[in-house]
C-alpha positions as CSV (number, residue, x, y, z in Angstrom):
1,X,-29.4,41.2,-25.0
2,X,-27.0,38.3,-26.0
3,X,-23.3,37.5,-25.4
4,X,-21.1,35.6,-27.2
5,X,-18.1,33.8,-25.0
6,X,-15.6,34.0,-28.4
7,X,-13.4,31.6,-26.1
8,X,-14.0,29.9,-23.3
9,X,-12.1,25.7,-22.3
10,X,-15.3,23.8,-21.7
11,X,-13.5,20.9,-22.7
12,X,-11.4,21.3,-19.6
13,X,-11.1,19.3,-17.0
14,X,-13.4,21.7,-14.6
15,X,-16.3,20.9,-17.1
16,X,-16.5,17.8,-17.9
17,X,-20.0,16.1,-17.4
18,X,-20.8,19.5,-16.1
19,X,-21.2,21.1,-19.7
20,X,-24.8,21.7,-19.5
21,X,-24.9,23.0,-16.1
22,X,-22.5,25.7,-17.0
23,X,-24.0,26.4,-20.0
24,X,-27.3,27.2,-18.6
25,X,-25.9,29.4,-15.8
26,X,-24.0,31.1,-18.5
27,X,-27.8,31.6,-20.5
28,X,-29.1,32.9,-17.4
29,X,-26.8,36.1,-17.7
30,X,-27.3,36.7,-21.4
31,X,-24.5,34.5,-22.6
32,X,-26.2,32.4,-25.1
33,X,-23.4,31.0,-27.5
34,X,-19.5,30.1,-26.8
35,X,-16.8,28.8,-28.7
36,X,-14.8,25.9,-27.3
37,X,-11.0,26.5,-27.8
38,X,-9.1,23.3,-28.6
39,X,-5.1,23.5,-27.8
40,X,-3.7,20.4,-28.4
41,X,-4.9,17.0,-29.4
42,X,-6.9,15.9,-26.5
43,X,-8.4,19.5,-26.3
44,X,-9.5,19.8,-29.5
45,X,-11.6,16.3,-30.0
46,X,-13.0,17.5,-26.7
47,X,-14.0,20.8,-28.3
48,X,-15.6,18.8,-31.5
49,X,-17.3,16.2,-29.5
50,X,-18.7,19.1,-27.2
51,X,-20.6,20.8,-30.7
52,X,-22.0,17.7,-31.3
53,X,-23.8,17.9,-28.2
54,X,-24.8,21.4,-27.6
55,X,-26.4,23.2,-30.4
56,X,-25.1,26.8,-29.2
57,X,-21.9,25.8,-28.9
58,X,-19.2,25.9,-31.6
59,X,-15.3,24.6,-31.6
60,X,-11.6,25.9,-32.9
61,X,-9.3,23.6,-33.5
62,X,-4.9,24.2,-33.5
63,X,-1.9,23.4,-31.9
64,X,-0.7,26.2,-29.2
65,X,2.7,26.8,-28.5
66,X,3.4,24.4,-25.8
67,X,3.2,22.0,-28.2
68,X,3.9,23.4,-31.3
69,X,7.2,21.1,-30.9
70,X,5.1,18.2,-31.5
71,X,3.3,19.3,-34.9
72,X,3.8,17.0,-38.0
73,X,2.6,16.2,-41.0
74,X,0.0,13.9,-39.3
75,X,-0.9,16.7,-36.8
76,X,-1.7,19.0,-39.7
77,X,-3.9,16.0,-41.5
78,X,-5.7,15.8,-38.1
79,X,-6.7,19.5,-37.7
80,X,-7.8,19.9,-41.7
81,X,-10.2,16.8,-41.2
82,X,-11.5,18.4,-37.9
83,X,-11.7,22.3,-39.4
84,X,-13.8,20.8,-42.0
85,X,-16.5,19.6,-40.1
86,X,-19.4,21.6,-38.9
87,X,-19.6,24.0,-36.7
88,X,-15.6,24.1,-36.8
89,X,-14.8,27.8,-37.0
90,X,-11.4,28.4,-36.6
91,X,-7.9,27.9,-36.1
92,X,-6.8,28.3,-32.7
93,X,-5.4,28.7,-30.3
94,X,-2.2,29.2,-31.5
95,X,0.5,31.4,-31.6
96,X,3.6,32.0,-29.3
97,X,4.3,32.3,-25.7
98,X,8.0,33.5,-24.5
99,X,7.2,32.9,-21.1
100,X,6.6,29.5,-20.7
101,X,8.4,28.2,-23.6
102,X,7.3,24.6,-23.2
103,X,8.6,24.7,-27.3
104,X,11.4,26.3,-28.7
105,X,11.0,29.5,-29.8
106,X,11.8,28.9,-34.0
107,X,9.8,26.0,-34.2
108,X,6.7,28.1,-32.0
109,X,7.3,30.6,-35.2
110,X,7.6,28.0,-37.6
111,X,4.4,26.0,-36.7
112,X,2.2,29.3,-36.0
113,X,2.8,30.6,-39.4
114,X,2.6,27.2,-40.7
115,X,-1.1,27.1,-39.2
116,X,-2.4,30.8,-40.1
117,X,-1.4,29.4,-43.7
118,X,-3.5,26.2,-43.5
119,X,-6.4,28.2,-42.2
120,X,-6.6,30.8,-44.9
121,X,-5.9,27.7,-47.6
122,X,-9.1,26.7,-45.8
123,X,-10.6,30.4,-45.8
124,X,-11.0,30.0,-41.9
125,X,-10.0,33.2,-39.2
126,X,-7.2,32.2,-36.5
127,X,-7.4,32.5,-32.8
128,X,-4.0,33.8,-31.3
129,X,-2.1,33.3,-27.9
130,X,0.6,35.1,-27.3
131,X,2.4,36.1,-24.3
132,X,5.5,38.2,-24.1
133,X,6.1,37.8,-28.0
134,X,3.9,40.7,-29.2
135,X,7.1,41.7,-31.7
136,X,7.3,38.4,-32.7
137,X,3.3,38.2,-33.5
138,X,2.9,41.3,-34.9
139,X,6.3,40.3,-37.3
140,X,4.0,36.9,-38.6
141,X,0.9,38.1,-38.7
142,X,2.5,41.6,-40.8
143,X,3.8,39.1,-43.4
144,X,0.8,36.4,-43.2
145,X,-2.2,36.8,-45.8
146,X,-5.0,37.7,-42.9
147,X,-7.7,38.2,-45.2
148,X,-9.9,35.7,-43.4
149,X,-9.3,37.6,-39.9
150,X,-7.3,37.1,-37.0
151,X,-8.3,36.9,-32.8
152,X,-5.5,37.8,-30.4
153,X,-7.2,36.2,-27.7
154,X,-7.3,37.9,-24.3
155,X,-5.2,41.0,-25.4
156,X,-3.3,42.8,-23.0
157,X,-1.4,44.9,-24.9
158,X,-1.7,49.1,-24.5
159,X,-2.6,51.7,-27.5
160,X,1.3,51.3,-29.1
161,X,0.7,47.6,-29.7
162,X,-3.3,48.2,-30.5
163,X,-2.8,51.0,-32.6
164,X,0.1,48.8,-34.9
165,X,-2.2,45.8,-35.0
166,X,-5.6,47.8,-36.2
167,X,-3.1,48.1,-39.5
168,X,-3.9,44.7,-39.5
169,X,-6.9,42.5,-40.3
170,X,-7.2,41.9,-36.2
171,X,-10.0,41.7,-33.7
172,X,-9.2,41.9,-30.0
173,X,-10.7,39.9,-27.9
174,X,-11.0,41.1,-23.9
175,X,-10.9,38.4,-21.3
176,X,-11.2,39.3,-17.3
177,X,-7.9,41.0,-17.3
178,X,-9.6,44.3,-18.4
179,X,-11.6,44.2,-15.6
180,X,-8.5,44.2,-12.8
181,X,-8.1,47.3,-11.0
182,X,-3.5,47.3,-12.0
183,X,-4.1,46.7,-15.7
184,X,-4.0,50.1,-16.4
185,X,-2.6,49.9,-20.0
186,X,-5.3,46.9,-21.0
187,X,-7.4,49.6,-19.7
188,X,-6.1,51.8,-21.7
189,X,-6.3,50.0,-24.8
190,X,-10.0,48.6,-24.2
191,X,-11.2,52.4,-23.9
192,X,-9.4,52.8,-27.4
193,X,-10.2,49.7,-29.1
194,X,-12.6,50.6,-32.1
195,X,-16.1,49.0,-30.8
196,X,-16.5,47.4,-34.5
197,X,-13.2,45.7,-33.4
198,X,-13.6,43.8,-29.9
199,X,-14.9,40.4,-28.8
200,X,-15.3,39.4,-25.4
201,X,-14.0,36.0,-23.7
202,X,-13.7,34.2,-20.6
203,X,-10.8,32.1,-21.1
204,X,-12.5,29.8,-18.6
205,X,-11.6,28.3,-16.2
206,X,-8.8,31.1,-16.2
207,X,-8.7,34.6,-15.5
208,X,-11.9,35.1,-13.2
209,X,-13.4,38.7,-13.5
210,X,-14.5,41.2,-11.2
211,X,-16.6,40.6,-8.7
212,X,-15.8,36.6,-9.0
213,X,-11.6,37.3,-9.2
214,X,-10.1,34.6,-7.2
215,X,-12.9,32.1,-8.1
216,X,-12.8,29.4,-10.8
217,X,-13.8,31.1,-14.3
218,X,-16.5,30.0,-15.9
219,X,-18.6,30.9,-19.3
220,X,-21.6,32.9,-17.7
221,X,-19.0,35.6,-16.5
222,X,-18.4,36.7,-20.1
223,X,-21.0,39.2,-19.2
224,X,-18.6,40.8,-16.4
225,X,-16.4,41.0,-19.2
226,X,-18.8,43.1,-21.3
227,X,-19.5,44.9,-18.4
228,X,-16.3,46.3,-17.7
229,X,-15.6,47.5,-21.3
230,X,-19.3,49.1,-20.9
231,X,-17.7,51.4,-17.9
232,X,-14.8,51.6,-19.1
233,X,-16.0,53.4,-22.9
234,X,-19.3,55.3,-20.7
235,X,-21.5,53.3,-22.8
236,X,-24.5,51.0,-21.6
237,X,-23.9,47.2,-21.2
238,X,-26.3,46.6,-24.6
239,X,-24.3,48.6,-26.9
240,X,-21.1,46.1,-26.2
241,X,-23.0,42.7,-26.3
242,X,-24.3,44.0,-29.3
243,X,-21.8,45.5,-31.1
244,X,-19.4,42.2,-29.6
245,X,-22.2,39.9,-31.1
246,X,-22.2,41.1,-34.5
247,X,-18.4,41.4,-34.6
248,X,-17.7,37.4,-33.3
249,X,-20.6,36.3,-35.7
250,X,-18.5,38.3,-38.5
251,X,-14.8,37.0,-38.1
252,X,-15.7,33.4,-37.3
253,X,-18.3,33.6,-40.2
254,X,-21.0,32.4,-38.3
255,X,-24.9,31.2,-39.2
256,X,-26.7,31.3,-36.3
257,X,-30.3,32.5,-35.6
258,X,-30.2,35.4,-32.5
259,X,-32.3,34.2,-29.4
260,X,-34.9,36.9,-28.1
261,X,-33.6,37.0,-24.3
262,X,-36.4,37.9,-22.0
C-alpha cells in the first residue's frame, strides 16, 4: 500500500533541516511520495530546492491570495522559469480567501485567473485555496479552460458545492478536517465524492488529524487522512490509497515508479 501527501509545507518553517526525518516517518506509515506546496516567493524556491534533494518528493509553484497583491510581470517570469523545471507539477497554491483578505478581493480574482491561464498555456493542473469564496471560485474556474485539471485543496465544502464542481474538470483533495467529529457536511461530501475523484493531503504543519488533532501536522499523517475517508465510504484503507494514488499520479501528470511497501 502507498500514499501520496498531494500537499503538504515541508518547506515550512517546522521542517527545515528536519526534511528527511519527516519524510522517513512519513514512509514508515505508507506515505511514500509528497508534493511540496509553494505560496509565495520564499515558499516556492524552498519547495524547488526541496526536489532537488529528495527524489520522492515533487513541488508546485504560485502566488496565493495573501499575496496575490504583490504579483507582476516579474512574479509571473519567476514562476514560468520555476514550473518548467523538473519535477515542477503544478500551479499552486492559489486561489482566493475572503476571510483573511490580506489582498483585495478584485485583484485575488484577477491574479487567480491570471495564473490558471499561465498554467494551462503551460499544459500544467492548478492547486486551489479557497476559503469563504466558493461562489467566487466556482464563477473562475466555470469560465477558465480546465482541461489540464484543477485541486481544490483541503475541500470543505458539502454535496451542493461538490455536486456543482464535479461539472467541472476538479479533483478534491481531503485534508484532516474530514476526520473532525463537527464537520458533518465535509463528511458528507467525502462519503459522496466519486472515489476516481479524491486526493488526500495533510496540509502540514496545519490541520492535524484524528488521533494527533491538537498536535503539529506532519506528512506521515496523510494516512489518518486515508483512513477516515476509508470509514467514512465502509471501504478498506487499500482501496483509498490506491484509488488516491492513481488519481494524484493522473492530474499532476506524474512519472514515477510505485514502491512495493512491505
Amino acid at each position: 500500500m502507498e500514499i501520496i501527501d498531494n500537499h503538504t509545507h515541508l518547506n515550512d518553517e517546522p521542517f527545515r533541516g528536519k526534511e528527511q526525518y519527516y519524510l522517513e516517518r512519513a514512509k514508515s506509515l505508507g506515505v511514500t511520495k509528497v508534493i511540496c506546496a509553494g505560496q509565495d516567493p520564499d515558499f516556492n524556491q524552498r519547495a524547488v530546492d526541496l526536489v532537488q534533494r529528495f527524489d520522492n518528493v515533487y513541488a508546485m509553484v504560485g502566488y496565493c491570495p495573501d499575496v496575490a497583491k504583490d504579483y507582476d510581470q516579474k512574479a509571473e517570469d519567476k514562476l514560468i522559469e520555476q514550473l518548467k523545471m523538473p519535477k515542477v507539477v503544478a500551479m499552486g497554491e492559489i486561489g482566493l480567501d475572503y476571510y483573511w483578505d490580506e489582498s483585495p478581493r478584485d485583484v485575488q480574482r484577477e491574479v487567480f485567473a491570471r495564473q490558471i491561464e499561465v498554467a494551462h498555456d503551460l499544459k500544467m493542473p492548478v492547486d486551489i485555496h479557497t476559503r469563504d469564496a466558493f461562489p467566487d471560485c466556482y464563477d473562475i474556474l466555470k469560465n477558465s479552460n480546465l482541461e489540464y485539471g484543477a485541486i481544490l485543496h483541503s475541500f470543505n465544502g458539502g454535496i451542493d458545492w461538490l455536486n456543482k464542481f464535479l461539472d467541472l474538470n476538479v479533483y478534491f483533495s481531503y485534508s484532516g478536517v474530514v476526520s473532525f467529529t463537527k464537520a458533518t457536511e465535509v463528511h458528507e461530501s467525502a462519503k459522496a465524492a466519486p472515489l476516481d475523484r479524491i486526493l488526500v493531503e495533510t496540509d502540514a504543519p496545519y490541520l492535524t488529524p484524528k488521533p494527533y488533532r491538537g498536535r503539529q501536522n506532519e506528512t506521515g499523517y496523510v494516512r489518518y487522512v486515508a483512513e477516515a475517508i476509508a470509514k467514512l465510504k465502509d471501504i478498506p484503507l487499500e482501496e483509498v490509497a490506491e484509488a488516491t494514488y492513481k488519481n494524484t499520479v493522473r492530474v499532476y501528470g506524474l512519472k514515477i515508479k510505485r514502491i512495493l511497501m512491505r
